[in-house]
KOLDO-629774 format. One record per residue (C-alpha): x, y, z negated; residue number from 0. Coordinates in Angstrom, 2 decimals. Layout:
<atom><x>X</x><y>Y</y><z>Z</z><num>NUM</num></atom>
...
***
This chain:
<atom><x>0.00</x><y>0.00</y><z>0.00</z><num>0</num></atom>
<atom><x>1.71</x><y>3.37</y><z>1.02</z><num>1</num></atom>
<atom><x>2.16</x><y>6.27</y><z>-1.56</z><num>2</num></atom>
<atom><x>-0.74</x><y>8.19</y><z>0.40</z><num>3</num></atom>
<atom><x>-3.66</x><y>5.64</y><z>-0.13</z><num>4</num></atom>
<atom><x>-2.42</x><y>5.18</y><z>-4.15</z><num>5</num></atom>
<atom><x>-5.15</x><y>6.42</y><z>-5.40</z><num>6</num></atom>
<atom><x>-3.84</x><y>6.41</y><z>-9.34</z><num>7</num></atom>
<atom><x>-1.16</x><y>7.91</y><z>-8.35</z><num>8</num></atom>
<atom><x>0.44</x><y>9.98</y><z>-11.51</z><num>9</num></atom>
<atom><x>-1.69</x><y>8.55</y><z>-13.42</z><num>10</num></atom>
<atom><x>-1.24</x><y>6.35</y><z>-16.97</z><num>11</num></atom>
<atom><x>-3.23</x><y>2.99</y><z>-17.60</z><num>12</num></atom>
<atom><x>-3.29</x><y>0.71</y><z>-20.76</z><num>13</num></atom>
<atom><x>-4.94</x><y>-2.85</y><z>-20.38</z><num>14</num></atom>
<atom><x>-5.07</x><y>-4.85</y><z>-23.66</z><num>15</num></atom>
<atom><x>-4.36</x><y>-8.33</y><z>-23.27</z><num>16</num></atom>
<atom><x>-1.98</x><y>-8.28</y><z>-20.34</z><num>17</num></atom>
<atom><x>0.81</x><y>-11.01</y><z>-20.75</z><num>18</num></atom>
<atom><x>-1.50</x><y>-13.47</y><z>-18.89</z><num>19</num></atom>
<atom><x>-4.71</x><y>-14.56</y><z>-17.39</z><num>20</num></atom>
<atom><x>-7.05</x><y>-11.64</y><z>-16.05</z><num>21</num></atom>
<atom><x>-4.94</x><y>-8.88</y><z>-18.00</z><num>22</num></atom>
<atom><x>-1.94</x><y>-9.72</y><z>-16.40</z><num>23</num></atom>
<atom><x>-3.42</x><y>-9.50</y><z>-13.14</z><num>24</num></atom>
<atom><x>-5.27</x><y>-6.32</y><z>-14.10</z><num>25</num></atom>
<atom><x>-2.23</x><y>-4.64</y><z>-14.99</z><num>26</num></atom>
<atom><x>-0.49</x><y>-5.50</y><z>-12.07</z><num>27</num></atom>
<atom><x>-3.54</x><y>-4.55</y><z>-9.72</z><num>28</num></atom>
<atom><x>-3.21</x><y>-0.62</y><z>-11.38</z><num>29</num></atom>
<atom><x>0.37</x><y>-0.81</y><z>-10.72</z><num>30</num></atom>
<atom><x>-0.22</x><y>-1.60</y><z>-6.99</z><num>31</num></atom>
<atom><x>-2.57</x><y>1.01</y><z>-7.27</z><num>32</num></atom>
<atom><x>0.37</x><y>3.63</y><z>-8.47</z><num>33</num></atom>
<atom><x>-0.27</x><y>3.96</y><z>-11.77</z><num>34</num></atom>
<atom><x>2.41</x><y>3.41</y><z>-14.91</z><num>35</num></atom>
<atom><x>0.80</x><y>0.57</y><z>-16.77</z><num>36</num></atom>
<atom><x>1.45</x><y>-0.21</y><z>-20.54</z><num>37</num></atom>
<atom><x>-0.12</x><y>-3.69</y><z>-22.18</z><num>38</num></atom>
<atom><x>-0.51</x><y>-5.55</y><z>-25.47</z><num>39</num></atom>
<atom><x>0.24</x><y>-8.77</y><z>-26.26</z><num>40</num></atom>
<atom><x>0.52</x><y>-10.59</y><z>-29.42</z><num>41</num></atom>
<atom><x>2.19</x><y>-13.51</y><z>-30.03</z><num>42</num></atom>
<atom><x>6.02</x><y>-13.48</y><z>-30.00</z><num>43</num></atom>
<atom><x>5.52</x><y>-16.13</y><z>-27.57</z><num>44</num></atom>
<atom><x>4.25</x><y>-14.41</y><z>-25.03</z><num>45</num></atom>
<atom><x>7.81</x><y>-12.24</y><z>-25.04</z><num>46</num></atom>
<atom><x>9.25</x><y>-14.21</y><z>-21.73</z><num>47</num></atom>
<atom><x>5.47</x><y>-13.76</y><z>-20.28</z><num>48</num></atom>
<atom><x>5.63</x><y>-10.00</y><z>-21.13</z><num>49</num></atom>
<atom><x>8.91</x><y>-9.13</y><z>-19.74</z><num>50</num></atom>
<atom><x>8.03</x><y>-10.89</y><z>-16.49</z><num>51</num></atom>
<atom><x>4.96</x><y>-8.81</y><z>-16.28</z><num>52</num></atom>
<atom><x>7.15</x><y>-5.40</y><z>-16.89</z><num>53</num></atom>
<atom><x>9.30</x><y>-6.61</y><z>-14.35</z><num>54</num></atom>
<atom><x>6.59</x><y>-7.14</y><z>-11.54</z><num>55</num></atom>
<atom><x>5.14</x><y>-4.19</y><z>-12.57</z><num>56</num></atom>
<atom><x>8.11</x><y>-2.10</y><z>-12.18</z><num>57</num></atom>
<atom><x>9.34</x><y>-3.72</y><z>-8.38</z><num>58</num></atom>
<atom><x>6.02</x><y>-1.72</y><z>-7.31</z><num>59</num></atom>
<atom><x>7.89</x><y>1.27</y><z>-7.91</z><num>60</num></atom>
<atom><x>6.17</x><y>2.28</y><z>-10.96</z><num>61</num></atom>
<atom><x>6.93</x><y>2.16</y><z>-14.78</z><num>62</num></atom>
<atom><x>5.94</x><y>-1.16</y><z>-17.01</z><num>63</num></atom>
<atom><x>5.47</x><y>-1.03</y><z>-20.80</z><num>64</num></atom>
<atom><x>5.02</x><y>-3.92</y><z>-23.29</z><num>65</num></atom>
<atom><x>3.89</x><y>-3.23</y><z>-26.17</z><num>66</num></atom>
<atom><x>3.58</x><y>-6.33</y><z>-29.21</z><num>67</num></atom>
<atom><x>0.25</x><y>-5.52</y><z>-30.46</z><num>68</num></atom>
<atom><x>-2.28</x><y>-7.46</y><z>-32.58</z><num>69</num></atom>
<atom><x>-5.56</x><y>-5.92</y><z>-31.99</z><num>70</num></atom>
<atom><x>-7.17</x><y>-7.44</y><z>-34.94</z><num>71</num></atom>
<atom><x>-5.46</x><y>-5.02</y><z>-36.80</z><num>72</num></atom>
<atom><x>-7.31</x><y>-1.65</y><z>-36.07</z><num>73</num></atom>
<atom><x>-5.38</x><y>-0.16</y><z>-38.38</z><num>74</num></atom>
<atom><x>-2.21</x><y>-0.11</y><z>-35.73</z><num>75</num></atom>
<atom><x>-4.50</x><y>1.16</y><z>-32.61</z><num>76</num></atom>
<atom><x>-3.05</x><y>4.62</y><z>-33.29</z><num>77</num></atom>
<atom><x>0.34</x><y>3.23</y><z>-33.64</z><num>78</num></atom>
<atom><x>-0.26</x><y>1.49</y><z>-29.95</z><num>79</num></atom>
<atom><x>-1.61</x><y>4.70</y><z>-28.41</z><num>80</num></atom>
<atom><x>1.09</x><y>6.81</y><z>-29.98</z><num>81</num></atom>
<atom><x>3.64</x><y>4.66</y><z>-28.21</z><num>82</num></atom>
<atom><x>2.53</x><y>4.94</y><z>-24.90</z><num>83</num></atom>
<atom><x>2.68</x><y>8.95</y><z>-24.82</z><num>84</num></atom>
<atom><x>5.83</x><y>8.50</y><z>-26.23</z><num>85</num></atom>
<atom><x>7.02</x><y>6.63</y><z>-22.99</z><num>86</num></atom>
<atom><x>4.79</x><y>8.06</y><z>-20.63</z><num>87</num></atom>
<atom><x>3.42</x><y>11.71</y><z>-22.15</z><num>88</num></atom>
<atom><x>-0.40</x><y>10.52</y><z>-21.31</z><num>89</num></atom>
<atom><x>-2.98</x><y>8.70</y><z>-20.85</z><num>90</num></atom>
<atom><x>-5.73</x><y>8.26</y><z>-18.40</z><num>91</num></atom>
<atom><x>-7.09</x><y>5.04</y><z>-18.47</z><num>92</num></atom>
<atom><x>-7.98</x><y>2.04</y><z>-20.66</z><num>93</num></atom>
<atom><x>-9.09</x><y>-1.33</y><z>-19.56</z><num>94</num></atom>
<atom><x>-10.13</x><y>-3.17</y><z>-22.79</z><num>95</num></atom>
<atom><x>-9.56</x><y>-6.89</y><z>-22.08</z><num>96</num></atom>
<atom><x>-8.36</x><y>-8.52</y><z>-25.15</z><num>97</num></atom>
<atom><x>-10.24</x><y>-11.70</y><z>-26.74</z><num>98</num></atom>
<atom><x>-10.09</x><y>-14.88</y><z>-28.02</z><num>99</num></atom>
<atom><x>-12.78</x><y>-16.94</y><z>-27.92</z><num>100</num></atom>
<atom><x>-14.67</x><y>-19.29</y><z>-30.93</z><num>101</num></atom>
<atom><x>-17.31</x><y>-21.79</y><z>-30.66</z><num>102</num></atom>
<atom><x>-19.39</x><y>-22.51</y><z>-33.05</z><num>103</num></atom>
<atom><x>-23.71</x><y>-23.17</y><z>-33.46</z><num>104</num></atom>
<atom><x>-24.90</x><y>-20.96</y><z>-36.38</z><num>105</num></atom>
<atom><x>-25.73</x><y>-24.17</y><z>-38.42</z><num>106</num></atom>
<atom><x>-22.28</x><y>-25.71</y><z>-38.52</z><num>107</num></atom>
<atom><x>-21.72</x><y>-27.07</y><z>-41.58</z><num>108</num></atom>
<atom><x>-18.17</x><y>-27.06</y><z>-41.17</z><num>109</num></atom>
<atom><x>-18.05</x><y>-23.42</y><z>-40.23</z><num>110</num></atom>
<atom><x>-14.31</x><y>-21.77</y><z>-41.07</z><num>111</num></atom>
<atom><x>-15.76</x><y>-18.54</y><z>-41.71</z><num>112</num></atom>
<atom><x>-11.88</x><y>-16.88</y><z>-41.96</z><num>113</num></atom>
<atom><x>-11.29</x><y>-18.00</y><z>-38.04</z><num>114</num></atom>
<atom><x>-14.86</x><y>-16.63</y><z>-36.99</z><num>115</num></atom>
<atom><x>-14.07</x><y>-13.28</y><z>-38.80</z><num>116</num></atom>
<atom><x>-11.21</x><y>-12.92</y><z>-36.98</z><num>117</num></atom>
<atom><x>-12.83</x><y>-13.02</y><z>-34.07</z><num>118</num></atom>
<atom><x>-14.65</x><y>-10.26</y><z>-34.54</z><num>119</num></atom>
<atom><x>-11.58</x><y>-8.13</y><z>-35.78</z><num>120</num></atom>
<atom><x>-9.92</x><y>-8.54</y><z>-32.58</z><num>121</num></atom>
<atom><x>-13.17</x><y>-8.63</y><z>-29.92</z><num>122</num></atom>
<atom><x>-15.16</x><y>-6.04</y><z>-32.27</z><num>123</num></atom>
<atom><x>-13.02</x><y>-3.71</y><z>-34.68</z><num>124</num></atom>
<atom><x>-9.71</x><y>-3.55</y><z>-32.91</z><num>125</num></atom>
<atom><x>-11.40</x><y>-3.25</y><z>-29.63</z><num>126</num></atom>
<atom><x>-13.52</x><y>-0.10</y><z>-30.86</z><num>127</num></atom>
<atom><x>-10.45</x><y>1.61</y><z>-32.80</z><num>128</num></atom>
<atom><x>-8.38</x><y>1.24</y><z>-29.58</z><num>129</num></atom>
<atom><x>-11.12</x><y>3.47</y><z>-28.11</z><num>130</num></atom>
<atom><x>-11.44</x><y>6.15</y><z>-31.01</z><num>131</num></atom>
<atom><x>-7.42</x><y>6.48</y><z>-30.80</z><num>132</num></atom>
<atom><x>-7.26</x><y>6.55</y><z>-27.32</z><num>133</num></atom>
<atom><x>-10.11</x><y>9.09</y><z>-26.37</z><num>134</num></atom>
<atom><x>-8.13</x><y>11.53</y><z>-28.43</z><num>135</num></atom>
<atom><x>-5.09</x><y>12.03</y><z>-25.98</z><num>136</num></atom>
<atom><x>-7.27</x><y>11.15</y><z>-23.11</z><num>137</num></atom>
<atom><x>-7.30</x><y>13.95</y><z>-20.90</z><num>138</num></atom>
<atom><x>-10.77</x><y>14.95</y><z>-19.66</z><num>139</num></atom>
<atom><x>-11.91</x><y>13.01</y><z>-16.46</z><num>140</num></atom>
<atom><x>-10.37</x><y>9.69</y><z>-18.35</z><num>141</num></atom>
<atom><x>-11.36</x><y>6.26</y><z>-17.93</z><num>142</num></atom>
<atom><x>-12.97</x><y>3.40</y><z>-20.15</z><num>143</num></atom>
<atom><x>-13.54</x><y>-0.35</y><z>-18.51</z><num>144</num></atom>
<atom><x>-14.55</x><y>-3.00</y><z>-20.68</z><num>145</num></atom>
<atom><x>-14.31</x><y>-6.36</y><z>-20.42</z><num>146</num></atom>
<atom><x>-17.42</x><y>-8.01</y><z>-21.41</z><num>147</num></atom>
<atom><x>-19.99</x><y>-11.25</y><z>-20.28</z><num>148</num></atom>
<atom><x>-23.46</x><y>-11.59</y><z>-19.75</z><num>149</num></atom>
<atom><x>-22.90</x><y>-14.30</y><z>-22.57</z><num>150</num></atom>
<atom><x>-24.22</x><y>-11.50</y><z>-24.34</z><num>151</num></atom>
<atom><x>-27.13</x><y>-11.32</y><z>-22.61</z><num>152</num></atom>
<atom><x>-27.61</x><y>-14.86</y><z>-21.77</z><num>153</num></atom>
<atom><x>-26.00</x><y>-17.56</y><z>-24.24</z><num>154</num></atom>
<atom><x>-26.93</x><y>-20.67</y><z>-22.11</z><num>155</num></atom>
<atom><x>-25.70</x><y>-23.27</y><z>-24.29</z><num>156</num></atom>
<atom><x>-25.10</x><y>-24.34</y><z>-28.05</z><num>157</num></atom>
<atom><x>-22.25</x><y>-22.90</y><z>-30.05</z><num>158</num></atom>
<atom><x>-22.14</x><y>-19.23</y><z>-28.15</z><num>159</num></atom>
<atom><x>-24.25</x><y>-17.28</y><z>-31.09</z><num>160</num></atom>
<atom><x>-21.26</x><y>-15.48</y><z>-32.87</z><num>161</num></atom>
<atom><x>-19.94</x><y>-15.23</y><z>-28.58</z><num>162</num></atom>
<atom><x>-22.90</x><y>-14.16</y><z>-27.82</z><num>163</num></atom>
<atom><x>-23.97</x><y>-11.29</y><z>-30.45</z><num>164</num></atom>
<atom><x>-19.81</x><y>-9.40</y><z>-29.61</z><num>165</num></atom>
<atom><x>-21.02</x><y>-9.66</y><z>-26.23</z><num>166</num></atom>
<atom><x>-23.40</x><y>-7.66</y><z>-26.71</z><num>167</num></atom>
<atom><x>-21.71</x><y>-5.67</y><z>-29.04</z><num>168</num></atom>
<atom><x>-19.57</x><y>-4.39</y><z>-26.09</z><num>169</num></atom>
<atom><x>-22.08</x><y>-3.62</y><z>-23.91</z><num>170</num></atom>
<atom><x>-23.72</x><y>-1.64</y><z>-26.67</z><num>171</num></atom>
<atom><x>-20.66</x><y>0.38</y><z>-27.62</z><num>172</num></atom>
<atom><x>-19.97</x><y>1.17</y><z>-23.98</z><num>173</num></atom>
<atom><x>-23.35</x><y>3.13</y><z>-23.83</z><num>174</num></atom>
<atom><x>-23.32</x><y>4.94</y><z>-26.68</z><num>175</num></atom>
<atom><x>-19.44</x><y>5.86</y><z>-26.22</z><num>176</num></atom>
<atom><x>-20.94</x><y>6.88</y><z>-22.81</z><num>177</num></atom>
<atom><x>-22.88</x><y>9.43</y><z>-24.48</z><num>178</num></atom>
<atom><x>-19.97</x><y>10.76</y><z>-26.48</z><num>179</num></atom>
<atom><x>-17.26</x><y>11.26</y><z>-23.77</z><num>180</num></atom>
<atom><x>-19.37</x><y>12.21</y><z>-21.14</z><num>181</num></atom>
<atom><x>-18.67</x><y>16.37</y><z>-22.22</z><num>182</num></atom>
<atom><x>-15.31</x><y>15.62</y><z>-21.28</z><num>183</num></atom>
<atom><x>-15.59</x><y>13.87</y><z>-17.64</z><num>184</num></atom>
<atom><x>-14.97</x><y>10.70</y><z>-19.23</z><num>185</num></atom>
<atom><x>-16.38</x><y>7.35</y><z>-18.12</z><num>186</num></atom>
<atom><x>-17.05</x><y>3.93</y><z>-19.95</z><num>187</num></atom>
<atom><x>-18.01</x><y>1.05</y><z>-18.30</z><num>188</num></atom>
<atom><x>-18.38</x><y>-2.58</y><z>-18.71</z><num>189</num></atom>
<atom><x>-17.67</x><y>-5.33</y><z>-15.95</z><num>190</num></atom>
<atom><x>-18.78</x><y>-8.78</y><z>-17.01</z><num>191</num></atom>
<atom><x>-16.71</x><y>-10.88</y><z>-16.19</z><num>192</num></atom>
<atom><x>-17.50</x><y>-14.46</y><z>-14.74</z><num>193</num></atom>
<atom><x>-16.08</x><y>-17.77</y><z>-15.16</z><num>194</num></atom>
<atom><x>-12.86</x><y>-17.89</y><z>-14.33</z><num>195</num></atom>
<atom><x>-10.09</x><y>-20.57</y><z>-14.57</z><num>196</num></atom>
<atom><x>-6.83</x><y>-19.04</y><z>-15.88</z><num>197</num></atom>
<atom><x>-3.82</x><y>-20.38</y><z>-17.98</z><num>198</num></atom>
<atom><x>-5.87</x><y>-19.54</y><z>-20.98</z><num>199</num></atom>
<atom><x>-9.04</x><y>-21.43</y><z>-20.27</z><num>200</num></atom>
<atom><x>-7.85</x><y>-24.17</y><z>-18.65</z><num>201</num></atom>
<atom><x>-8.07</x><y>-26.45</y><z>-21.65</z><num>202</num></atom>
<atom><x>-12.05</x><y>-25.81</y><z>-21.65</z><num>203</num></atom>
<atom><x>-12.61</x><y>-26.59</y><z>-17.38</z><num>204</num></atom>
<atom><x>-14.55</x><y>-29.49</y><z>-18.01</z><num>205</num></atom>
<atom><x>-16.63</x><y>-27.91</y><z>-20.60</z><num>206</num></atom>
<atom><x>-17.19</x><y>-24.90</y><z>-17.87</z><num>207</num></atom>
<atom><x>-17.64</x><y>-26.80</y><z>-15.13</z><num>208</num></atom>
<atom><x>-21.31</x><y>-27.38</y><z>-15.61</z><num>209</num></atom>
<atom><x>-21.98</x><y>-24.10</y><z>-16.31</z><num>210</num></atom>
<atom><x>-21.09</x><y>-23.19</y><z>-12.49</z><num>211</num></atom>
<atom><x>-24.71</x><y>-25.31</y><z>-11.73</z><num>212</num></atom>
<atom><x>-26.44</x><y>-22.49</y><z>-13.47</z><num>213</num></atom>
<atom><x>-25.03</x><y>-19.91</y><z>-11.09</z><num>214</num></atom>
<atom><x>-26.23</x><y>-18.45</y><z>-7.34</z><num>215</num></atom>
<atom><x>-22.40</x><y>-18.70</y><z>-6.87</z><num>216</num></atom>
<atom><x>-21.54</x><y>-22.16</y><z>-8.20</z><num>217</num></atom>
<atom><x>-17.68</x><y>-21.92</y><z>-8.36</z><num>218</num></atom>
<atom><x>-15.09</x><y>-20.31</y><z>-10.84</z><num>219</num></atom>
<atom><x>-14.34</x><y>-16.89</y><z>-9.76</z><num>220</num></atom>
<atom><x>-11.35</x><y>-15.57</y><z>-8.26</z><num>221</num></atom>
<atom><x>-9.17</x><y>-13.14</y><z>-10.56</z><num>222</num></atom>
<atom><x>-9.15</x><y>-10.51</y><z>-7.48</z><num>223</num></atom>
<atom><x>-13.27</x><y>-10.67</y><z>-7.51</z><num>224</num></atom>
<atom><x>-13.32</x><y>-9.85</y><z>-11.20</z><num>225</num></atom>
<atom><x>-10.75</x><y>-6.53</y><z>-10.87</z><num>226</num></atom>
<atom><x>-11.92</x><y>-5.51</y><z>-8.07</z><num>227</num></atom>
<atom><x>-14.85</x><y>-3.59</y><z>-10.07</z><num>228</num></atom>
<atom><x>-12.14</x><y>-2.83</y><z>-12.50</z><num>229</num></atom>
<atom><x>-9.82</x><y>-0.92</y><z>-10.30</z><num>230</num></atom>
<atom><x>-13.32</x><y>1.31</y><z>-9.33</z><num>231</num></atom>
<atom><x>-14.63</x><y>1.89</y><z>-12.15</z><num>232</num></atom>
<atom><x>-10.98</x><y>3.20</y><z>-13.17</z><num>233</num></atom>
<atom><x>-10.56</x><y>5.60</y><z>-10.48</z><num>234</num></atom>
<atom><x>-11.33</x><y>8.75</y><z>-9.36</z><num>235</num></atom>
<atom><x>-14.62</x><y>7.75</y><z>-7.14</z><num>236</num></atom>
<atom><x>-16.10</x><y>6.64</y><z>-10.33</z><num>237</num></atom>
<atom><x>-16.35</x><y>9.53</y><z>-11.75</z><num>238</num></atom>
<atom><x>-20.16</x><y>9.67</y><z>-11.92</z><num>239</num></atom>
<atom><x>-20.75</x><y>6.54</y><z>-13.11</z><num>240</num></atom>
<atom><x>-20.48</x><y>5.80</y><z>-16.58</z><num>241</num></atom>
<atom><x>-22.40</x><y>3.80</y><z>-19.15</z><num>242</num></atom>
<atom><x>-23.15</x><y>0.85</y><z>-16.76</z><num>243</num></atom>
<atom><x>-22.46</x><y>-2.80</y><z>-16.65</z><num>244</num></atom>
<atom><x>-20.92</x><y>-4.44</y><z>-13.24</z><num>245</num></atom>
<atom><x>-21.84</x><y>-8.68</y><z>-13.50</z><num>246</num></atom>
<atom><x>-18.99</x><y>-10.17</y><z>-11.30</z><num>247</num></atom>
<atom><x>-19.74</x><y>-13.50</y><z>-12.77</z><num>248</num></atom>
<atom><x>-21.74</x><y>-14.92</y><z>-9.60</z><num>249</num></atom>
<atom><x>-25.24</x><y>-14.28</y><z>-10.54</z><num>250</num></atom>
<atom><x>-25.34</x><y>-16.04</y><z>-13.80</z><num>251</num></atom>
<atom><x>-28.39</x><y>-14.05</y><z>-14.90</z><num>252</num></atom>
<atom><x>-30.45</x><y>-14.82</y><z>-11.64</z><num>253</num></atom>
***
């Protein structure tokens, strides 16, 4: 893609999540676009993952950032944001894609209630104190993409409830942070995101895979069909669209 039809050019992007799977890919994707990309990651183990990421990032002429971040934590969410305008003097947009996921039906018995509220720190509390501390060096005109699911809206099996209700949590959050930002040109949106088979999920395919019978679409999406809504929502011809939800999850909801 030539310098002329970069359309983040200049500009500063944070995804959460980005040592792997659709993060990884995200980040990359704003990078091709021509924007400097910082991302989380957490485990120490993802440090070889992370560096190759920097390094792709940076061979498209544009500057990487890793930052080791553990999002259930919302107490360091300042910390991360004051990092990145410390490299990079700004920042324009944030693509919230950092989760884990926990299965479990609201009568288990068994229930670890320690792993489950963990969960929510990093899907629910660290995801909205990433937003408070970064929409106060956003620049006006900035931009807000969550990652969410129409798990939210739809559970479709056993064992999604605690899924299910963050779902919709996100979705939720986007709206009325919608409402707060829009004064200042900025967007937040929400793409659901589909079934997709990634590094991270592979362990679950054959727990997926007849899930795919419930959609109009019934195949795992691509990681390209899922940030493709990303990378618009993110830039500048998005800028009157904000408190909506894009499903690129094959028409689960159909």
């Amino acid at each position: 893609m030539s310098a002329a039809h970069k359309p983040l050019s200049g500009k500063v992007a944070l995804v959460t999540g980005g040592a792997r799977g659709l993060g990884a890919a995200t980040a990359l994707a704003l990078a091709e676009q021509g924007a400097d990309v910082a991302f989380t990651f957490v485990s120490s183990d993802s440090i070889p993952k992370a560096a190759a990421v920097v390094a792709r990032i940076e061979q498209l002429g544009v500057r990487g950032l890793s930052v080791q971040a553990d999002q259930a934590d919302a107490g360091k969410a300042p910390q991360l944001i004051e990092s990145i305008i410390g490299r990079f003097g700004r920042l324009d947009i944030v693509v919230n894609s950092a989760s884990i996921d926990r299965f479990g039906t609201a009568d288990d018995a068994q229930r670890d209630e320690a792993v489950f509220e963990h969960y929510w720190a990093v899907a629910n509390g660290g995801f909205r104190a990433i937003v408070r501390a970064a929409s106060k060096v956003m620049g006006d005109g900035g931009r807000f993409v969550f990652v969410g699911s129409n798990l939210g809206v739809r559970p479709g099996a056993p064992g999604m409830s605690d899924m299910a209700s963050i779902k919709a949590a996100i979705d939720g959050y986007a709206r009325g942070a919608a409402r707060d930002l829009a004064d200042r040109g900025i967007t937040v949106n929400v793409v659901h995101a589909g079934f997709m088979e990634t590094d991270i999920n592979a362990h679950m395919r054959d727990a997926i895979a007849p899930m795919l019978q419930n959609l109009c679409i019934k195949r795992f999406a691509r990681l390209e069909e899922v940030i493709a809504p990303i990378l618009f929502l993110a830039s500048p011809a998005a800028s009157y669209i904000t408190g909506t939800i894009i499903d690129a999850d094959g028409g689960y909801n159909v």
